[in-house]
N, C-alpha and C positions, 0 to 999 in steps of 0.2 A: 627220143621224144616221139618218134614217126613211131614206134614200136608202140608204147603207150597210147599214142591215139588209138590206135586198131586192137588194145585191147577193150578200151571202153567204147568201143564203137558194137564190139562183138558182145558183149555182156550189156543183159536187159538194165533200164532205168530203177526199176524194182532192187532187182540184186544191187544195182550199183549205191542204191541210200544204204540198204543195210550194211554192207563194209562201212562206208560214212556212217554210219552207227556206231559202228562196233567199235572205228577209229575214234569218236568223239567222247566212248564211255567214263574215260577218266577224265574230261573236263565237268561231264555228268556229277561224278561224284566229290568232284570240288564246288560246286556251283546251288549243290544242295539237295534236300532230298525229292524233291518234287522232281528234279529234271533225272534221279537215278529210280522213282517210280514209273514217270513216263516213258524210259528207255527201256526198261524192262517190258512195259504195255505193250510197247511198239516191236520191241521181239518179237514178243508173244502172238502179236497178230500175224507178223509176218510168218511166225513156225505154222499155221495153223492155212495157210494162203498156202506154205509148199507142204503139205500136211503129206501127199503123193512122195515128192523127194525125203520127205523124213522117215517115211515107212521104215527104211533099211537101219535110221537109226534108233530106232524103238527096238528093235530087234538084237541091239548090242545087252552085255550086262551090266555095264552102267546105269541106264536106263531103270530096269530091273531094282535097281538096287536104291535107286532114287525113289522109286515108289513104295518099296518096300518098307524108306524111313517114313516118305509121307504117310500112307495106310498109320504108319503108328501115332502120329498127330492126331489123325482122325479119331482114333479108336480114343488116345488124352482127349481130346474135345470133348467129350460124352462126361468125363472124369472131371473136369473143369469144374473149379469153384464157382467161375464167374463163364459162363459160355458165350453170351454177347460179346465179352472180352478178347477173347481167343479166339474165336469165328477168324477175324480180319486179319489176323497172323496167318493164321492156318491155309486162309484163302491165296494171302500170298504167297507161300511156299509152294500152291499150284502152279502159279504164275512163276519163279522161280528155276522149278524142275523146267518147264518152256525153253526159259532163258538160257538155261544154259543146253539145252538141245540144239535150239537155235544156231546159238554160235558154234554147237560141237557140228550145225549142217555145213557152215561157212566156212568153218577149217578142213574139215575134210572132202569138203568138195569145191577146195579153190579150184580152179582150171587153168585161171587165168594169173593166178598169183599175184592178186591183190593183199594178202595177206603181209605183203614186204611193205605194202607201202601204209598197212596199220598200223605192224609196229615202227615201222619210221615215225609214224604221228604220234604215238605213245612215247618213244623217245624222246620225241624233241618238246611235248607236255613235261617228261620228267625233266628234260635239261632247263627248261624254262624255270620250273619250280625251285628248281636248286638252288639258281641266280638269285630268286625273289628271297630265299632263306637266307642264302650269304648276304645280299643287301640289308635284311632285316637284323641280321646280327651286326651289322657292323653300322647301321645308320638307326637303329632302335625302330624303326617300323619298315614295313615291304614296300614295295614298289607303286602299289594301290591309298599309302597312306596308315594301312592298318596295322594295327600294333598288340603283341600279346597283354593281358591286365595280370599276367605271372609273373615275377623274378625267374628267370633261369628259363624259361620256355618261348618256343619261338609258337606263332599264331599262323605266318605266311598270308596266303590267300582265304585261309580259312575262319580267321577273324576271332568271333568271342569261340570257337571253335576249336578247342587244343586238341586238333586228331592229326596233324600235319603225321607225326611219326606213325599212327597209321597206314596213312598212303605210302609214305614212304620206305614203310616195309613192305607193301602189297606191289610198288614199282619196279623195287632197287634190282632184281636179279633179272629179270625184263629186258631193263637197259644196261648191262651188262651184257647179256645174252646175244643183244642188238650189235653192242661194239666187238663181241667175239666174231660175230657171224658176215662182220664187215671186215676181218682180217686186219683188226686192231693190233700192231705190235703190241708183247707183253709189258714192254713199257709204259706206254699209254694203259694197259689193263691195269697196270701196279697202283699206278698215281691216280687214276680215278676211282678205285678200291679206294686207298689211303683220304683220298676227298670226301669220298660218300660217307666212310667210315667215322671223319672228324663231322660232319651235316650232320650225320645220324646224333651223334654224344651234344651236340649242340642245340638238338633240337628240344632237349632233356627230358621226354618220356621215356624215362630208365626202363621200362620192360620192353618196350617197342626196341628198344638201344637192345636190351640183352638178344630178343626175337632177331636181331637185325646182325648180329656178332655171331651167332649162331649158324644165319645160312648165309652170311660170306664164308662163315669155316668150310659150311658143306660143300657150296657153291665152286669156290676155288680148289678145293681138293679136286674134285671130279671134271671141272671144264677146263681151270687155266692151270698148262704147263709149264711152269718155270723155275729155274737156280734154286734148292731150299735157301740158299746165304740170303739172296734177293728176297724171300717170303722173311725170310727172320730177319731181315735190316729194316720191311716195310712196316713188321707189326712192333718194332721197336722206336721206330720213328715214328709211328701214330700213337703207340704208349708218353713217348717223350712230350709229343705235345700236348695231347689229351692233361699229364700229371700239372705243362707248365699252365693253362689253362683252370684244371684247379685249384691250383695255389696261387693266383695272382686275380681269381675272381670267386667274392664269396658266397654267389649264390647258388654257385656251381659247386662249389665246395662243401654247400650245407647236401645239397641236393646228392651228390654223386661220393662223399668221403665222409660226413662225420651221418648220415643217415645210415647209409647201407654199411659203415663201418658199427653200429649201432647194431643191425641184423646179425653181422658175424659173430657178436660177443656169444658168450656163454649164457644160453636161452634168452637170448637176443629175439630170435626170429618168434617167439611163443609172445614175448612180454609184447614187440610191437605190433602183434597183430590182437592183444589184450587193449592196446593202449592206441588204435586207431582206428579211422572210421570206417576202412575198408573191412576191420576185423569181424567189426559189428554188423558188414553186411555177411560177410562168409560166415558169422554166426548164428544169424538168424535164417541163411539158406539152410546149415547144414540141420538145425530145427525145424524147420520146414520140410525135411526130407526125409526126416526119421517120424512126422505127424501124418505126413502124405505116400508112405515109402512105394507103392504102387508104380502109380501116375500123378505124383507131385499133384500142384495147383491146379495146375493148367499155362500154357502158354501164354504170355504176358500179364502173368498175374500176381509175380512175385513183390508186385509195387502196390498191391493192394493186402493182400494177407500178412506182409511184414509189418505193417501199423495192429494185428494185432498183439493183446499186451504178452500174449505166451510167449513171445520170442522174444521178450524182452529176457537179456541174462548179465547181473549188476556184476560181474565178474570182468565183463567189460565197459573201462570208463568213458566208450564214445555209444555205449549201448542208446541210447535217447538220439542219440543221429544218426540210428540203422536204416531207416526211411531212406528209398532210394528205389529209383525204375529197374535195378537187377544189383545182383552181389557183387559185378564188377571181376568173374572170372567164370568163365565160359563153363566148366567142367560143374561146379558150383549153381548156376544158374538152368543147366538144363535136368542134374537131377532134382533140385526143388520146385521145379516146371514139369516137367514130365515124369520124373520117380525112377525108379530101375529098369519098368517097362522099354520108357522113350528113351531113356541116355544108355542104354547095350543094344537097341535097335540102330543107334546112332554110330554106337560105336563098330557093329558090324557090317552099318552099312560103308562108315570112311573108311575102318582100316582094309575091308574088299577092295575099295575103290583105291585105295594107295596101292594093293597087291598088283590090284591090273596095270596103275600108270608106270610104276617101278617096272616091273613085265615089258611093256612096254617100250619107256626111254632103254631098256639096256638092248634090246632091240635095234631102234631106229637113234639113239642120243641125240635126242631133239631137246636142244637148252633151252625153248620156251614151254616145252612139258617138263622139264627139272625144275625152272622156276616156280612152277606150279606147284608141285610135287612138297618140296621144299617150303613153298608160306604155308600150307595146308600143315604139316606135320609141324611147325614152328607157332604158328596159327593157336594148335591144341596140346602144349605145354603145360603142362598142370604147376598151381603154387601164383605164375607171373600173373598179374590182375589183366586184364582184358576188357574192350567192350563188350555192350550188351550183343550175343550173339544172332539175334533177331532184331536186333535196330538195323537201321534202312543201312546206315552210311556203313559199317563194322559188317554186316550181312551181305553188301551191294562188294565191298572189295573181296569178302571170303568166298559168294559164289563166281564172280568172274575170275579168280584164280583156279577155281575148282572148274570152272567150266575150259580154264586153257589149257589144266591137267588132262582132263578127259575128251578135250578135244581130238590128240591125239590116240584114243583108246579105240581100237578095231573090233577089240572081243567080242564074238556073239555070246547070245545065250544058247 
């Protein structure tokens, strides 16, 4: 405790809110989007106040390569169908690149190793939520009173709100990372895997669930070492109860067995994307993309040129309820938004930026840059639906994983 006085005694009042920032982010983006606007503001001010201490990080290629994507927003702005529209996106992404400088100044020049006690507060944010989901599943609303308005989906803290899986794909390898780094026996790493594993399928956003299945595979291969018998008794024991779970609850059953078993059939996956509404939105994007092949719409514009009637296509039966503030899958939405130009600017600026963090972790194996590493490439999955990739809340958890990826990145230009 005497140690910790005299580190905050020794580090400015200044520095010490922005860690208390950085720590309270993911209550930010439970709380809504005004307080994950204002947290980003207040970054931003702060980068711009140690504007001197960031020099050196301007100078990385990260950096570099963030602006390289912006520049390409810019040059879509011009292209824009609707330019008032997209200004305020575009503006934000300024603010954005900030943000996540910001925190890439905070991680790399802890001194004082405050850093341990942000993710302690992240942790124990996520261990909180987790309670309030198991409450929710088992007492039909959370701990607040509020309750999901879906069969089979849990709401949590986040109300009319179904993004809880979400967060808790942008959390889970975080607070894993937290219990490795605390010399968690593998046993306790098993059983809380096999927990989070059974949250995640409970929470029932099946994509988030597949997103979430995916980087424990990665996750666990690369960080925790233990018995294969013990990995194959854990994933047969969370298969076990995952199947009793379906069969004994049928809205889980429609959702996770006769739907997706539906997809597997024989042109299964073509007819249900004929025959619902998600289809009709990735049909009217990929119409969109082939009218605009350039530079798409324009950024956040796809909720305005999908009313008109050329994208209408009666091949699909939910075509009249394609309307909709994006297509609801990331890869999809940024080339009917920006066209070929902005989605290979995009994509050379991430897959760079994965080259360096990869580079990197195999370097120094820092599990909170693998967790990053990891939602980012799970993040942009092609086929799984997604949210809007410029919406506040979906945009506020993908750049603060991307900024704790790149926090750890040294590379100059």
């Amino acid at each position: 405790m005497t140690s910790n006085k005299y580190i905050f005694k020794k580090i400015s009042i200044f520095e010490t809110f922005n860690f208390f920032l950085l720590a309270f982010y993911p209550l930010a983006l439970i709380v809504g989007n005004l307080f994950i606007n204002i947290s980003i503001l207040l970054f931003s001010v702060s980068f711009f106040i140690n504007i001197k201490k960031n020099k050196v990080h301007l100078k990385q290629w990260v950096f570099y390569l963030m602006i390289f994507f912006f520049i390409s927003l810019l040059v879509n702005l011009f292209f824009s169908s609707n330019f008032e529209n997209s200004l305020p996106r575009v503006i934000k992404m300024f603010f954005i690149i900030i943000f996540v400088f910001e925190i890439q100044r905070l991680v790399q020049n802890d001194k004082f190793g405050l850093m341990k006690y942000v993710y302690l507060f992240w942790f124990i944010i996520f261990f909180i939520l987790s309670i309030d989901i198991v409450f929710e599943i088992l007492i039909g609303h959370n701990m607040l009173g509020l309750a999901s308005y879906m069969p089979g989906r849990i709401a949590s803290f986040f109300g009319d709100e179904l993004v809880v899986g979400s967060f808790y794909h942008g959390f889970i390898l975080i607070f894993l990372s937290y219990l490795i780094l605390q010399k968690s026996n593998n046993y306790i790493l098993i059983v809380s895997i096999i927990i989070i594993f059974l949250i995640s399928f409970y929470i029932g956003e099946r994509s988030n669930f597949v997103r979430i299945i995916i980087s424990l595979a990665i996750f666990t291969s690369l960080a925790i070492k233990v018995n294969y018998k013990i990995k194959i008794f854990s994933i047969l024991l969370a298969l076990t109860v995952i199947s009793a779970i379906i069969n004994f609850n049928d809205n889980y059953k429609l959702r996770y067995f006769y739907q997706i078993n539906k997809l597997l059939s024989v042109n299964g996956y073509s007819q249900y994307m004929k025959d619902s509404q998600y289809g009709a939105h990735q049909n009217a994007a990929i119409k969109m993309f082939k009218e605009n092949l350039y530079f798409g719409v324009g950024i956040k514009n796809f909720r305005y040129e999908v009313w008109d009637k050329k994208y209408e296509n009666k091949e699909y039966t939910q075509t009249n309820r394609r309307y909709a503030t994006h297509p609801h899958q990331i890869h999809h939405e940024l080339l009917s938004e920006t066209g070929i130009v902005g989605y290979f600017s995009f994509l050379i600026f991430i897959l760079f930026s994965l080259y360096l963090a990869i580079n990197s972790f195999l370097k120094t194996k820092n599990l909170y840059q693998l967790s990053g590493i990891i939602f980012i490439f799970t993040s942009l999955l092609p086929i799984l639906p997604s949210g809007s990739f410029m919406s506040t809340f979906t945009s506020g958890i993908f750049w603060f994983n991307f900024a704790l990826m790149a926090g750890y990145i040294k590379t100059k230009f």
